[in-house]
C-alpha positions, 0 to 999 in steps of 0.5 A: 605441477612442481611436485609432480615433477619433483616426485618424478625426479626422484623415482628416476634417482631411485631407480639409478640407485636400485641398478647400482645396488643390483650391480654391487650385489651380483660383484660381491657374489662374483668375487665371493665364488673367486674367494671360495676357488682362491681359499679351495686351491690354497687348502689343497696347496696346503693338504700337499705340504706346499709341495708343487703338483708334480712329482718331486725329481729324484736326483740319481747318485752317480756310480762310484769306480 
């Protein structure tokens, strides 16, 4: 009876771990496809010159009298 037991202990701390794993598995997915966005948004930032999205103000020269 004790190693039933003992066996039944474990499977139940096997399980715990295997949800744990599951649940490390589907963060590490999540934080590469942030990773993926973050590194795809810094190369367009980059591809632009690190110039802002819109457009640059042009400063008007004042008339001279």
């Amino acid at each position: 009876m004790q190693v039933v037991d003992s066996l039944r202990q474990s499977l139940e701390q096997m399980e715990e771990v295997l949800e744990l794993v599951e649940l490390a598995e589907r963060q590490k997915l999540t934080d590469e496809r942030e990773i993926e966005s973050l590194l795809r948004a810094l190369r367009q930032l980059q591809s632009r010159g690190g110039r802002a999205e819109r457009p640059e103000r042009q400063e008007r020269s004042q008339p001279v009298d």
